[in-house]
N, C-alpha and C positions, 0 to 999 in steps of 0.2 A: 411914948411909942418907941420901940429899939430901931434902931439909924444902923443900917447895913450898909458899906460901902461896897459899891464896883468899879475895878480898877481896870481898864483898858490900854494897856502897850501899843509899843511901838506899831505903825503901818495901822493899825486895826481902826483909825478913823479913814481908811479906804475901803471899808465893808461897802456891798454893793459893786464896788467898780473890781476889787482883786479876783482872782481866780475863783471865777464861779462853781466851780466843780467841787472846790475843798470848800470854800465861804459860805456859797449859794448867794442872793442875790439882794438880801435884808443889808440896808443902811446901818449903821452907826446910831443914828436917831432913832430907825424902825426899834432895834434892838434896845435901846435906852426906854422906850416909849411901853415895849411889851414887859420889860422889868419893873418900871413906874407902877404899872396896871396888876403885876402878878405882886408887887409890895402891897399896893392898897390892899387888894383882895385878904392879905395876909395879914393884914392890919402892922405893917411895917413901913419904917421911912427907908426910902432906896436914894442914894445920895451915886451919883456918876461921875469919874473922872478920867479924861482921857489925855495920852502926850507922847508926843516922840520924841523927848528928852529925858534921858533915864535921870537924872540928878531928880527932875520936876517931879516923878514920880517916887524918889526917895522920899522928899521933903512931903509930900503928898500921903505917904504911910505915916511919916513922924506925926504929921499934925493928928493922926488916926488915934494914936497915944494919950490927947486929952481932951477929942471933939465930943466923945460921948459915943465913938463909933463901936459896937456889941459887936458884929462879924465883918468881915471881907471874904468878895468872892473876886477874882483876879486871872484877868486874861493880861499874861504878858507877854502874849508875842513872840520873838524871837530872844527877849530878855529869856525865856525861862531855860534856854540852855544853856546858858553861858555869865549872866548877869549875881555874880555875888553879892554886889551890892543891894538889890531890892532881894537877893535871899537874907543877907543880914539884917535891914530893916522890916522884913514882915517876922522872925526870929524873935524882933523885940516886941510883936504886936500880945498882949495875952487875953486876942481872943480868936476865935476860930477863924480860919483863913480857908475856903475852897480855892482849888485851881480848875481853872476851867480852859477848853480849845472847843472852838468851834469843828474842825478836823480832827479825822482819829488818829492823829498823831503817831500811835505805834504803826499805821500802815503807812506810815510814809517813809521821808530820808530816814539814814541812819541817825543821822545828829536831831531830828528832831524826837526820839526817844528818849532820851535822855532829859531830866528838869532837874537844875540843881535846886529848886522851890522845893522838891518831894518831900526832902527831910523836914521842912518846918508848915507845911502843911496839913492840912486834917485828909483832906483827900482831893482827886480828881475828878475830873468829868470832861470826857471826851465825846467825838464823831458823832454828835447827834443837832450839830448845826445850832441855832439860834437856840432850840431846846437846852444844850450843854446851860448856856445860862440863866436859863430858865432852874435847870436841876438844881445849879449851883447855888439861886437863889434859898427855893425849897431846903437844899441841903444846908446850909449858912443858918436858916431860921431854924431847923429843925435841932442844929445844935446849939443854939442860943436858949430856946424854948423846947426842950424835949416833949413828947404829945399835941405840938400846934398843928394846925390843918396841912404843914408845909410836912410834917413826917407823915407818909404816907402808907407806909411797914414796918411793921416794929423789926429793930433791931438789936441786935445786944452786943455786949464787951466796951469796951472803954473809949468812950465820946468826947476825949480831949484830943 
């Protein structure tokens, strides 16, 4: 079975309680619980890890390196503007990496525009709430397994 990891940043074990308008009102757990359920469905293992200590989640992509992990899909928070560090460690990752925000991030601040993840990720998924990691998941599988039930359009050009 291919082992997809999801990585969750900084603050975002306060889903539920943060600003409901950009979050909405799905837990941490809610959220881990509907990923579990959209891997099975997918016939994938969803593996979860959350922290607010950026080093924890370096060490946390290394391990990624020889768990057997096939994709990452990666909410990191406030890391993703600013954090070079987990941009270098997902860089060494060679498998597909989605980035994913619960908020649509380009309608927000100006700093949160910006991810310096963009350049070593496959793509994004924004402003679509709990869904975004839902997509991410589909999206992660779909380029693990081109044609699985998780690609849902075909698409073309180059899927690295």
């Amino acid at each position: 079975m291919k082992k997809i990891l999801v990585l969750h940043g900084v603050n975002l074990n306060m889903f539920g309680r943060r600003d409901p308008r950009h979050y909405g009102t799905a837990t941490l757990a809610e959220i881990d619980g509907a990923l579990t359920a959209l891997g099975q469905e997918l016939g994938v293992e969803v593996e979860t890890f959350q922290t607010n200590h950026e080093g924890d989640m370096v060490e946390r992509i290394h391990r990624a390196l020889d768990d057997g992990t096939e994709a990452v899909v990666i909410n990191a928070g406030a890391w993703t503007h600013y954090s070079y560090a987990l941009r270098d460690a997902l860089e060494m990752l060679p498998v597909p990496v989605v980035e994913v925000h619960m908020s649509h991030i380009d309608a927000r601040d100006a700093f949160r525009r910006h991810s310096v993840l963009a350049p070593v990720v496959a793509g994004r998924i924004s402003g679509f709430g709990v869904q975004s990691y839902l997509l991410g998941l589909r999206a992660a599988v779909s380029l693990v397994e081109p044609g699985s039930p998780a690609e849902t359009t075909h698409t073309s050009g180059d899927r690295s």
